[in-house]
N, C-alpha and C positions, 0 to 999 in steps of 0.2 A: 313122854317128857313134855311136849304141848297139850297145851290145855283147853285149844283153841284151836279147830285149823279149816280152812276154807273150802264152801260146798256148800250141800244140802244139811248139813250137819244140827244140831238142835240149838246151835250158838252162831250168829254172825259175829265176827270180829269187828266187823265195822259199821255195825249197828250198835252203837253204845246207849244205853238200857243203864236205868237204876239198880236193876237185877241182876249184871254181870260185874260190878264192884268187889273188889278184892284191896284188903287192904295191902301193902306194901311193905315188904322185908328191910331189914336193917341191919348193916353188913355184909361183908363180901361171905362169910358162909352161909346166912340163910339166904342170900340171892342167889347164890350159884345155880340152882336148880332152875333159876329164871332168865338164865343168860341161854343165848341160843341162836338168835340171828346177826350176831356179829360172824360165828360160825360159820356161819352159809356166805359170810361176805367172806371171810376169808378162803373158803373152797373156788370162789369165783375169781379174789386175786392172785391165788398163788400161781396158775397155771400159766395164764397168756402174761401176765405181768411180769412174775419172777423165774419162769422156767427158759422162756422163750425171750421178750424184750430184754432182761435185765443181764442174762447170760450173754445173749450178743452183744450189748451194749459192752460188758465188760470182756471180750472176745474181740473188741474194736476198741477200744480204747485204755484197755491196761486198768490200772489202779485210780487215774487221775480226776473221775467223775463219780469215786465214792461218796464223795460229800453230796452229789447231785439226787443216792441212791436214798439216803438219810432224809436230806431235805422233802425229796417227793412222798415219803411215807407219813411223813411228820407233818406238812404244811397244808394239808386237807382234811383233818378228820374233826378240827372245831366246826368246819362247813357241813359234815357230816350231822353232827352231832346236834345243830343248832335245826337243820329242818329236821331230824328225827324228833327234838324239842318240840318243832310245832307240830307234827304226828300224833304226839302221846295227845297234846294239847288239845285237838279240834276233833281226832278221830278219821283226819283224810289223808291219803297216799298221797306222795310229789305230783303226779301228772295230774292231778285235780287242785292243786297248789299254783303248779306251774302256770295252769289256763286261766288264772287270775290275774295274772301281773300284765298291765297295760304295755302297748296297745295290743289289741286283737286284729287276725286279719281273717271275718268271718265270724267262725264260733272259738277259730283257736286264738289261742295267746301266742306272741311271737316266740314265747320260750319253746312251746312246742312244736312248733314249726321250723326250729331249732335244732328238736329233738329228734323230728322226723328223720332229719337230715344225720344225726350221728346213729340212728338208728340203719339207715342204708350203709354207711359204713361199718355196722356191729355187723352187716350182717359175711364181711369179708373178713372180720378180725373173728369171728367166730365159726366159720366156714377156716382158717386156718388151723382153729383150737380140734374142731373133727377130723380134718387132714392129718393135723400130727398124729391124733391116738390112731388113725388109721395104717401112718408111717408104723408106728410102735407096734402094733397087731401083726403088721405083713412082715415085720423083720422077725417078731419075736415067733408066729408060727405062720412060716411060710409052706407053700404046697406045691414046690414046685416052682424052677425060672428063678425069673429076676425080683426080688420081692419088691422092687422100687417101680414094678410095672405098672403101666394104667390098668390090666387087667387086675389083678393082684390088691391095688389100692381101690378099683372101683366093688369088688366085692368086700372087702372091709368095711369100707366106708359104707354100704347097703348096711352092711349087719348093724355097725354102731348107732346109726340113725334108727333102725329100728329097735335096738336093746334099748337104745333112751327111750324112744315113745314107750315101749310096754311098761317099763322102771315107773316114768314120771304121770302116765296117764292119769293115777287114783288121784294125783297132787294132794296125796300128805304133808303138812308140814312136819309131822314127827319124822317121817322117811325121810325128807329132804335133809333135815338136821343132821339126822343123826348118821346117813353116810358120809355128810360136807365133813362132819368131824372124825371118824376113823382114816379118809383117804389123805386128808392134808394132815392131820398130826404125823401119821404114820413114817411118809414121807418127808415131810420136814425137821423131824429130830432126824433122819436119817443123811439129809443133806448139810444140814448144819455142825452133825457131826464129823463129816467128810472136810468140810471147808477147817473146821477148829483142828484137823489134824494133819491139813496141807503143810503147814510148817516142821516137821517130820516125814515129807515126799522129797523127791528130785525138784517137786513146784514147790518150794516153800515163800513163802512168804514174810516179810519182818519190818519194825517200825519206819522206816524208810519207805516202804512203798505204801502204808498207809498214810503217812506225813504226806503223801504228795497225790494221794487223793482227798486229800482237805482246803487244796488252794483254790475253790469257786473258779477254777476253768474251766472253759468247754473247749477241745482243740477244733477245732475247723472242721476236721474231717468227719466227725462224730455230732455236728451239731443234731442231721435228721433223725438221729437213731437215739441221741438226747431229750429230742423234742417228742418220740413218743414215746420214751420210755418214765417221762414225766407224767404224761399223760394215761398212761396204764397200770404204773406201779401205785402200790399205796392203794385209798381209794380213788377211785375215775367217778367222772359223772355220772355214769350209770349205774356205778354201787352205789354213790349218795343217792342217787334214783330210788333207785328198787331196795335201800336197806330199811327203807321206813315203810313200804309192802310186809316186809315180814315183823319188823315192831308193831303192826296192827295185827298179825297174825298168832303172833305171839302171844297177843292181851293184854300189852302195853295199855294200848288206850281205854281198850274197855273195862279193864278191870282201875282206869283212874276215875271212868264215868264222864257224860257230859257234865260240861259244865253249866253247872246252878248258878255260878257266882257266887259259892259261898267258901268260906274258908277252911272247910273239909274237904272240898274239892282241889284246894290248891294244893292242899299239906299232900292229899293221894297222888297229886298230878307229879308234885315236885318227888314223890317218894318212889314211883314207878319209874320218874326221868335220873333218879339218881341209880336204876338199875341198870337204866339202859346205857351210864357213863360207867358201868363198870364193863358190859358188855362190849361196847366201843373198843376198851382200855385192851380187853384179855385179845378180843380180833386183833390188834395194834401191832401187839407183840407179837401177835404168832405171824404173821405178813411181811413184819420189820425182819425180824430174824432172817427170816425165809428169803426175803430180799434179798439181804446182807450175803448168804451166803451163797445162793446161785450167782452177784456180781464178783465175790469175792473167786469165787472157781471157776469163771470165765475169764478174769483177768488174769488168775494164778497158772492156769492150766490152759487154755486155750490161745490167749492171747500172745504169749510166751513161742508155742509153735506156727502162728499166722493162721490158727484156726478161725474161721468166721460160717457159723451158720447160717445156711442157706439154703432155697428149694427145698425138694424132697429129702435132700440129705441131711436135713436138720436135725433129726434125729440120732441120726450115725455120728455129726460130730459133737452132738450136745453130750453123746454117751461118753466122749472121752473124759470127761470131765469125773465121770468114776473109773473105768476102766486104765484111765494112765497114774492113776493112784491107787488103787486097789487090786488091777492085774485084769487081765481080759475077762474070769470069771466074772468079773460084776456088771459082763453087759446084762446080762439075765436082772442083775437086782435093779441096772437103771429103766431099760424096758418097764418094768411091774411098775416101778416109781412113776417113769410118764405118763403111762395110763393112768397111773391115779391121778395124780396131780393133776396131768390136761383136764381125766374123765372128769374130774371133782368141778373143774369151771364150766366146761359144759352144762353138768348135771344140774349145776346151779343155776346156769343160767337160762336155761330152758325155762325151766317155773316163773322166772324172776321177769325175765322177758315178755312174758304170753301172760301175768297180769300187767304192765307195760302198757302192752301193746294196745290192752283190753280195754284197760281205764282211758286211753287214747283214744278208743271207738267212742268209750262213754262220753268223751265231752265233745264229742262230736255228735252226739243224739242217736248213734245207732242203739246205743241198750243204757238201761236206765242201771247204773253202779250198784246200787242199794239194794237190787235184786240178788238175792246171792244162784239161784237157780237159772236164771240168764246169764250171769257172770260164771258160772262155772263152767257153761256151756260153753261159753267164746274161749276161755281160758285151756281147756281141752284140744276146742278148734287149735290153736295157736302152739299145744304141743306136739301138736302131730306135723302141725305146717314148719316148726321153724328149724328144727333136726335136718326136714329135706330141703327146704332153700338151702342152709348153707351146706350141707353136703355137695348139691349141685355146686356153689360157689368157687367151693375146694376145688372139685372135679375140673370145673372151666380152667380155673387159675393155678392148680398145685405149688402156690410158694408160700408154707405155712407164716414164713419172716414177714415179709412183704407186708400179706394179709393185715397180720397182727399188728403192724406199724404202723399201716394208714389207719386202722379202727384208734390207735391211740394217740395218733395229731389229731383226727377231730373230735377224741373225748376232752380233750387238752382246752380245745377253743369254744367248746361247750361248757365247760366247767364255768369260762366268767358269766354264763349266763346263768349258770344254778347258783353263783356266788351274789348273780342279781338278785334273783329269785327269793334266795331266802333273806335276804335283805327287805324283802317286798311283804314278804311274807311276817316279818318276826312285827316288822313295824304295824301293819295292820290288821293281823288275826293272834298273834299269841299274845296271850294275855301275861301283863306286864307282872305277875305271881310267880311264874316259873320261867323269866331269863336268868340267867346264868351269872354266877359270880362277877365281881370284876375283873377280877384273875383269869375268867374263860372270855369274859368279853373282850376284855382286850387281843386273848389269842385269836381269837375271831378277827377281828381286826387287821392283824397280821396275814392272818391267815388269807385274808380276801383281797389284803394289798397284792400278796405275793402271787394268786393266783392270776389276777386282773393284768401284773407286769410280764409274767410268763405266758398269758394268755394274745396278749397285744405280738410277743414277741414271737412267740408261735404264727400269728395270723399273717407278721413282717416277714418273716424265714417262707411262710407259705406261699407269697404270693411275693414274692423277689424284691423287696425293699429294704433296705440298708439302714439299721439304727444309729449306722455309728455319726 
């Protein structure tokens, strides 16, 4: 299905060449075949955003912050979309983006220094994501004991860490793709269906309690578990990150060509970026929905009994949310589903991470980017290393909630810095050929107010100051 994927391979992606030029499909049917890292972003949100954040969120706070679940899906993806824009554009990844925008302290850019910093907390919010499948593994085959034991979860947690590095070693992009897409579809027509047939359970649900998750409150008691659930749902800075990693890998940029400055190159540029807003569009949906319906059977089903997920038990109550509507049988179907869904964010983000991290060495002078035979080397190093830090992470801390929550307050406060960023960016490197309608610039717009006031308001709730 890729056409293009990173290595030794006879093609760099991010060597753009007059020779890798492709022209550009027209329509949503002959794109289709071209869409494919939106995919991979939605295998990375649905797990820790919608399975874990977004269910306790609505396990804690009823129906009343639906509109919050809406808004976070919906209010980041022109940000998204606008550096993936200057991706196709120039040919370079965000953390090579990022290290440009003034001031520097050194070689880096304060963004990245920035980045470093939510990157120490991925590495807790992703040490929860191994924990849960580990939870999931030890319930669903246990061997003996207590399956919530540290012995129990520390052999798990060995194996999982190790299935991913053998999995991710070769770092295919056609692999990556195309298991992000069987483990989230799979599961999420399977949740959605669950949540659209809650109103025929004992949890039913009816225009009343959606009416009163649309009044823009936050009640008090749920602002911290708002503030990351903001911050994790939808896309997070680090899918805006790492989604334009895979638009170059894909052949986004190189099949638009450096730019000549000539007007063949704009009509390719804008005709590759109009694949990549359909790609955008299809991830949207599948994330939103998915969203939708893990808050919607947290508030239905959990919420209702003073269920709230927590610690190692996270799993056991997140499973009620099938089992009190479908019958104990379906612990078996929610088990398989968490493993996908957790495994699918993992799996994704291993890859996504460890080039990250890579291009982060690179603008630091450890290896020169453009090599793709040194880049692949680091990119290897980094899947092997980052499975076992956060397993260890899991191990120290076992509270997958927790984890998950602080990694997505500080994607939250990060975000107004890639909201800088691509502001830094659009102004002085994309050429003024392929921005975006007015229709999108102004959502853009919107899009950067909202994050910039939720990002302020984040950083007041963080450090104990009072907006009112």
């Amino acid at each position: 299905m890729a056409e293009a994927v990173t290595g030794v391979d006879r093609v760099d992606p991010y060597t753009l060449t007059p020779e890798g030029i492709k022209e550009p499909p027209v329509g949503w049917k002959a794109s289709f075949r071209y869409l494919g890292p939106g995919l991979i972003l939605s295998a990375s949100i649905v797990g820790s955003g919608e399975l874990i954040a977004t269910t306790a969120l609505g396990a804690e706070a009823g129906f009343v912050l639906l509109w919050l679940v809406i808004f976070s899906t919906l209010v980041k993806v022109a940000v998204q979309v606008e550096l993936a824009r200057w991706t196709i554009a120039t040919g370079q990844p965000a953390i090579t983006g990022y290290n440009k925008v003034p001031p520097k302290i050194g070689r880096l850019g304060w963004v990245n220094v920035l980045w470093m910093l939510l990157a120490l907390s991925k590495l807790l919010q992703l040490g929860g994501i191994i924990g849960g499948v580990a939870v999931a593994f030890s319930i669903l085959f246990p061997f003996g004991g207590d399956p919530l034991s540290f012995s129990h979860l520390l052999v798990w947690t060995i194996v999982i860490a190790a299935l991913s590095i053998a999995m991710l070693y070769k770092n295919k992009y056609s692999l990556i793709e195309r298991g992000a897409v069987f483990l989230v579809v799979v599961f999420s027509i399977v949740t959605v269906l669950i949540a659209l047939g809650l109103p025929f359970t004992p949890f039913a649900y009816g225009g009343d309690d959606i009416a009163s998750g649309l009044t823009f409150l936050i009640p008090a008691g749920a602002l911290g578990a708002a503030i990351a659930m903001f911050g994790i749902t939808g896309v997070g800075a680090d899918e805006i990150t790492f989604y334009t990693y895979w638009c170059v890998e894909k052949g986004y940029a190189r099949w638009a060509g450096p730019n000549d400055g000539s007007e063949e190159w704009a009509r390719r540029a804008n005709g590759w970026i109009k694949v990549m807003y359909k790609d955008a569009a299809v991830s949207w949906v599948v994330y939103t929905f998915g969203t939708l319906a893990f808050y919607l059977m947290g508030a239905a089903v959990l919420n209702r009994q003073g269920l709230v997920p927590e610690g190692n038990g996270m799993i056991t109550t997140l499973s009620r949310i099938y089992t009190d509507t479908l019958g104990a049988w379906s612990s078996v179907l929610f088990l398989i589903g968490a493993i996908a869904v957790l495994g699918s964010t993992m799996w994704a983000a291993i890859p996504s991470w460890s080039r990250m991290y890579v291009n982060l060495l690179a603008t630091m002078g450890v290896l020169d980017w453009q090599d793709p035979v040194a880049r692949l080397r680091w990119i290897r190093i980094f899947t092997v290393a980052l499975p076992i830090i956060w397993a260890v992470a899991y191990l120290a801390i076992q509270s997958p909630v927790l984890m998950v929550q602080i990694g997505g307050v500080m994607t939250g406060i990060f975000l107004v810095a890639a909201v800088i960023a691509v502001w830094y960016l659009r102004k002085t490197e994309t050429d003024q050929r392929v921005y975006g309608s007015t229709l999108f610039n102004a959502a853009l717009v919107v899009s950067s107010i909202a994050i910039a006031l939720l990002g302020i308001y984040t950083l007041a709730s963080v450090f104990g100051f009072s907006l009112a």
